[in-house]
C-alpha positions in Angstrom: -3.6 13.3 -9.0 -2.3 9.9 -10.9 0.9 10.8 -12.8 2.7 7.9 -14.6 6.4 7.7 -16.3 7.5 4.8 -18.1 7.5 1.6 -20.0 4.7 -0.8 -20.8 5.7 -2.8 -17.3 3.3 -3.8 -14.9 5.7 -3.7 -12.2 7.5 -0.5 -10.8 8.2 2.2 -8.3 5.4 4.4 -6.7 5.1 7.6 -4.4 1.9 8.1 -2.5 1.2 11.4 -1.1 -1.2 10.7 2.2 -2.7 13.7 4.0 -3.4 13.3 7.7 -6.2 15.4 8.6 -5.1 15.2 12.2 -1.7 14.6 14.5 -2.1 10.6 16.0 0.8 9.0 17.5 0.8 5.2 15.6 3.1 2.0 16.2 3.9 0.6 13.1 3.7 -3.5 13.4 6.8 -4.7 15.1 8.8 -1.5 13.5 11.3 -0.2 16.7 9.7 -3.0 18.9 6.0 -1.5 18.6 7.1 2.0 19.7 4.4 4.5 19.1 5.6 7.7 16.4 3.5 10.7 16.7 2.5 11.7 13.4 2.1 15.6 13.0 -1.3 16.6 10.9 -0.1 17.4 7.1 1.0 15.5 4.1 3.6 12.4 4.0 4.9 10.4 0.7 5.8 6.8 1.4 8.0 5.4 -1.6 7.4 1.6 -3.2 7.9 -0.8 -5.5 6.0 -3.8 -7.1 8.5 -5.1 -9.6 6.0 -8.1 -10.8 4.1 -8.7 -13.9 1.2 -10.0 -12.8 -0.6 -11.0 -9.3 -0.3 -9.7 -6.1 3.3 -7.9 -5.9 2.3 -6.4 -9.4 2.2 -2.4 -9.4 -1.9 -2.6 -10.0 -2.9 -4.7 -7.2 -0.3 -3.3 -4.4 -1.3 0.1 -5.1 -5.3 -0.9 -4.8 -4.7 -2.8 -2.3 -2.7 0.3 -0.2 -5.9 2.2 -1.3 -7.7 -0.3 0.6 -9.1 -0.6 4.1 -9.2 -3.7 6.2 -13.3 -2.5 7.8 -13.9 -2.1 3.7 -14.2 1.4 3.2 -11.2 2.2 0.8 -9.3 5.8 0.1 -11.4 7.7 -2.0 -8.6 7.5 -4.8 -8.9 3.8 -5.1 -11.5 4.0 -7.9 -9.3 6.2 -9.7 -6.7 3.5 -9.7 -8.8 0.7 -10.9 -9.9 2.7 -13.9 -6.6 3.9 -14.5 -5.0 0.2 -14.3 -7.9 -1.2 -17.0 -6.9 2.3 -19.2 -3.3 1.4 -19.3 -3.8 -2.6 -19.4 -1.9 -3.3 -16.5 -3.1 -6.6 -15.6 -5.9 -5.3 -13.3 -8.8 -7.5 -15.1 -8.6 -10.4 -12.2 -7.4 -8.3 -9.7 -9.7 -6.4 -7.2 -9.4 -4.6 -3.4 -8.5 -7.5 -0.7 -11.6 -9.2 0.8 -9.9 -9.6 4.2 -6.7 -7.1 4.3 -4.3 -8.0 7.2 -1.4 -5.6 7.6 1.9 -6.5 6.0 4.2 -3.8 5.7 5.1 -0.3 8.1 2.7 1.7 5.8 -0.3 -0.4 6.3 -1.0 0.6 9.7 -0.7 4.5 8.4 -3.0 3.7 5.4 -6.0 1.6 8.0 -6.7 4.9 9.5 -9.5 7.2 9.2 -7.6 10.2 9.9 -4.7 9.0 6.4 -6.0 9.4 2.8 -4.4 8.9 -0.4 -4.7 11.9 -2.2 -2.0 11.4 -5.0 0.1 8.7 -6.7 3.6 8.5 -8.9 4.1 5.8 -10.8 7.3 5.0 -12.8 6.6 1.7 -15.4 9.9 -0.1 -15.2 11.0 -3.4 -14.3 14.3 -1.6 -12.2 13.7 -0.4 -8.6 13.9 2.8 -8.2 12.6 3.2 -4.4 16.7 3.6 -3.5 17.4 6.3 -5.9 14.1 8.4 -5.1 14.7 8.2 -1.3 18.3 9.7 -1.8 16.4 12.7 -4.1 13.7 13.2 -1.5 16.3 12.9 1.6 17.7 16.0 0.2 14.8 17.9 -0.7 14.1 21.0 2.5 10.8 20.6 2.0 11.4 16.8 3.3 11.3 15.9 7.0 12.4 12.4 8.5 10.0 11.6 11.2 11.8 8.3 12.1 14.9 6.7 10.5 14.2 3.7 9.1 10.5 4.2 8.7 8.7 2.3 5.4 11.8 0.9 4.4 12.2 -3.1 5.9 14.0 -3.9 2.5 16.4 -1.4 2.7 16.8 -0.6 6.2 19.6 2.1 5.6 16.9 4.3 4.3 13.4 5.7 4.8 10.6 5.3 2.6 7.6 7.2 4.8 8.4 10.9 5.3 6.7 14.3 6.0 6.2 16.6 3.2 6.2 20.3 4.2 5.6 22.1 1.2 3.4 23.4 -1.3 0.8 22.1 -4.3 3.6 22.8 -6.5 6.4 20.9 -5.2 4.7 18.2 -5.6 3.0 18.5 -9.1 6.5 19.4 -9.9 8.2 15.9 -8.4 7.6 13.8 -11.4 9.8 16.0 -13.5 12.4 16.2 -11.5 12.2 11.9 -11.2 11.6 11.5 -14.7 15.3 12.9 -15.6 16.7 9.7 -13.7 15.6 7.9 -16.0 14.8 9.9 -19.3 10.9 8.8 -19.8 7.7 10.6 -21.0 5.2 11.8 -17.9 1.8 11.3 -17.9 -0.9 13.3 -15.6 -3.9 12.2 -14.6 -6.0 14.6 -12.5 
């Protein structure tokens, strides 16, 4: 599931929901000094921004290129991304998948694996981040679960961006309601 909220901006804020088909314990880059997280089997949301217009830090090509794969086999969702980026106009026309990805930021190393796929996307248009104000809405959601403080979030190292989602279809098809009152704009799903 793609849902959208928002502007005409090719820049924004994003949610990805990943489902790990099975527990691996992971070190994220040089997150904690390389200490290795055990990841329980189940679904996570990492929350993102791309706040440019155009080129690489725009909302298209960060999101394609999380749904790609450094050995060249990308998430299955990633062609539902490009076509949805070429729908909406947002700048995707000279952008494609990496050729040669290297690993940047803490949810790279989740997204490489095998085991992680992208099975959903949020997307909120705007040229205002919104990563702060969705982490302090998810933080206090039950169905949320820290696995380790700090986690996804190098920019803004009070909070953390990749979390475990213990909860249903529903909470989750119900998320971009409850986001889009922050900000008062029309939802879009794509399924």
């Amino acid at each position: 599931m793609i849902s959208i909220l928002g502007s005409k901006s090719n820049g924004g804020t994003y949610i990805l929901k990943i489902n790990l088909k099975e527990s691996l314990s992971l070190s994220f880059g040089g997150f904690l000094g390389g200490k290795s997280i055990l990841l329980p089997q189940g679904n996570y949301l990492y929350i993102g921004s791309a706040l440019k217009q155009k080129g690489s830090s725009s909302l298209a090509y960060r999101l394609v290129r999380h749904a790609s794969r450094a050995n060249g086999i990308p998430h299955l969702i990633q062609s539902k991304l490009v076509r949805f980026f070429n729908d909406h106009k947002m700048s995707l026309s000279a952008i494609k998948a990496p050729v040669k990805k290297t690993l940047h930021w803490n949810i790279d190393y989740l997204l490489e694996r095998p085991e992680a796929e992208i099975i959903g996307v949020i997307i909120l248009r705007s040229t205002i981040p919104m990563e702060s104000q969705w982490s302090n809405i998810l933080h206090r959601e039950k169905e949320i679960e820290i696995i380790e403080k700090g986690l996804g979030a190098n920019d803004t190292p009070s909070e953390t961006h990749l979390l475990m989602l213990r909860s249903s279809n529903k909470w989750w098809k119900d998320l971009p309601l409850r986001l889009s009152q922050l900000s008062d704009e029309p939802i879009s799903h794509i399924e």
